[in-house]
C-alpha positions, -999 to +999 in steps of 0.1 A: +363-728+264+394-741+279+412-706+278+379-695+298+379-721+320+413-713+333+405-676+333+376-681+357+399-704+377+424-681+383+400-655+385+386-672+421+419-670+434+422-634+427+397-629+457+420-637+480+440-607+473+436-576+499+416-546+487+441-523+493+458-542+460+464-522+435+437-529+405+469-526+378+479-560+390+443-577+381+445-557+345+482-565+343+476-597+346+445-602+324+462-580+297+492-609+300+467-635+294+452-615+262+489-610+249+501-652+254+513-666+223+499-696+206+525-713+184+510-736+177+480-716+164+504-694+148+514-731+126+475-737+122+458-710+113+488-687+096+503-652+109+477-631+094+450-642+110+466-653+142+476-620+145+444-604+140+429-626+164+460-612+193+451-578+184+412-577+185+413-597+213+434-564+232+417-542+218+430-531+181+419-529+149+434-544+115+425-535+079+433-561+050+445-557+017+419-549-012+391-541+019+386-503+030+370-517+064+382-517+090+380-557+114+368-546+143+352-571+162+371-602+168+338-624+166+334-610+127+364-619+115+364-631+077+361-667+071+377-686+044+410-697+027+439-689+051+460-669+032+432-652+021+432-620+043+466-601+045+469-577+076+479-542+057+473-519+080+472-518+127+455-491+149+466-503+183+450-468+197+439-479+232+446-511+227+467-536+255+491-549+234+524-554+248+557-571+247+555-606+247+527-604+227+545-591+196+557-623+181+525-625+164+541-604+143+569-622+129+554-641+102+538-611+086+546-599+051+522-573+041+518-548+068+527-510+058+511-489+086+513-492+123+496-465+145+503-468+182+488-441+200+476-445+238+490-477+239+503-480+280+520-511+277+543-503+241+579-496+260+612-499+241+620-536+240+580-536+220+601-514+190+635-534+194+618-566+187+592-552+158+623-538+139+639-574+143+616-590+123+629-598+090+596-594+069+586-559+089+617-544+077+608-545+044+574-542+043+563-511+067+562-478+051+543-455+080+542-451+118+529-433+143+534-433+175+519-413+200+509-406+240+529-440+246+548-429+281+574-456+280+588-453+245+621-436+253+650-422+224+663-461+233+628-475+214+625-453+183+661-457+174+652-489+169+630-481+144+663-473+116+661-511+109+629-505+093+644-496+056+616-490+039+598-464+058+588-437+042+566-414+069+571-415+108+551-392+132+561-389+168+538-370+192+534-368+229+564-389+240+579-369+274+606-398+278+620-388+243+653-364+252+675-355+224+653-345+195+678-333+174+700-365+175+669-387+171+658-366+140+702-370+127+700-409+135+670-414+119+678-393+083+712-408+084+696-443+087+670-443+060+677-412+034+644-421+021+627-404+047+634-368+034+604-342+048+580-371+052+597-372+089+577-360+113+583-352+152+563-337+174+577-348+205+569-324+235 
């Protein structure tokens, strides 16, 4: 009720703004205020489900381990003991998750598949600081990312801290140059890779 209440508050003064304003500001801004981090939620609840709270609330979906379904709605998530419900998999198709929303992710362990596809916010500094995460290295084995305009040759380089991933698809990324160097960095990096690589970047 509180985060509401300051919502609607700030919502008000959003009146004042001209109509010629561009309407990316007000979804900028309200995207910012789905992405804010609660630490101390984070200590409260645990990373798993603080996390699945963050990306429901912009739009994503999680899958846990041992369930086939797919969590959906934020208002159904699963109940019970804590550590309970570990996040496996993330479809962040179409979702608003950006930047300084990521460290939700640091505390999580379990997580082999992200899929970002349509995702306007994901830039490079969201791939830097997902492939800093200690726990991520180790435990993601796929990716895909796809139609995210800002991801540049910069972001998925990142991505060679991830040592344990096994598949990685790339599609629709027209700020991605050199192809052949990303594909040399990215084999050299993790050998594990082998044909399981694949790029589709137009």
């Amino acid at each position: 009720m509180m985060l509401f209440g300051k919502v609607s508050w700030q919502l008000r003064g959003l009146k004042k703004l001209p109509w010629s304003c561009d309407s990316r500001f007000f979804w900028g801004w309200l995207n910012a205020v789905f992405n804010k981090v609660d630490y101390e939620r984070i200590r409260d609840v645990g990373p798993d489900r603080a996390a699945s709270e963050w990306l429901l609330r912009c739009g994503a979906t999680v899958r846990y381990h041992g369930q086939e379904k797919w969590q959906k709605d934020y208002n159904h998530l699963p109940t019970g003991p804590l550590d309970k419900y570990k996040i496996q998999a993330i479809d962040a198709t179409n979702s608003c998750i950006m930047r300084i929303g990521f460290d939700h992710m640091e505390g999580l362990e379990h997580v082999e598949k992200i899929r970002l596809c349509k995702c306007h916010y994901i830039e490079d500094e969201c791939l830097q600081k997902l492939s800093q995460f200690e726990k991520l290295q180790k435990s993601i084995l796929e990716m895909e990312i796809i139609s995210c305009g800002n991801v540049t040759d910069k972001g998925v380089i990142a991505l060679c801290h991830l040592r344990n991933l096994k598949y990685l698809l790339l599609s629709d990324l027209p700020r991605v140059r050199e192809k052949e160097k990303l594909i040399q960095a990215l084999k050299t990096a993790l050998p594990s890779l082998e044909l399981k690589i694949i790029l589709e970047i137009k």
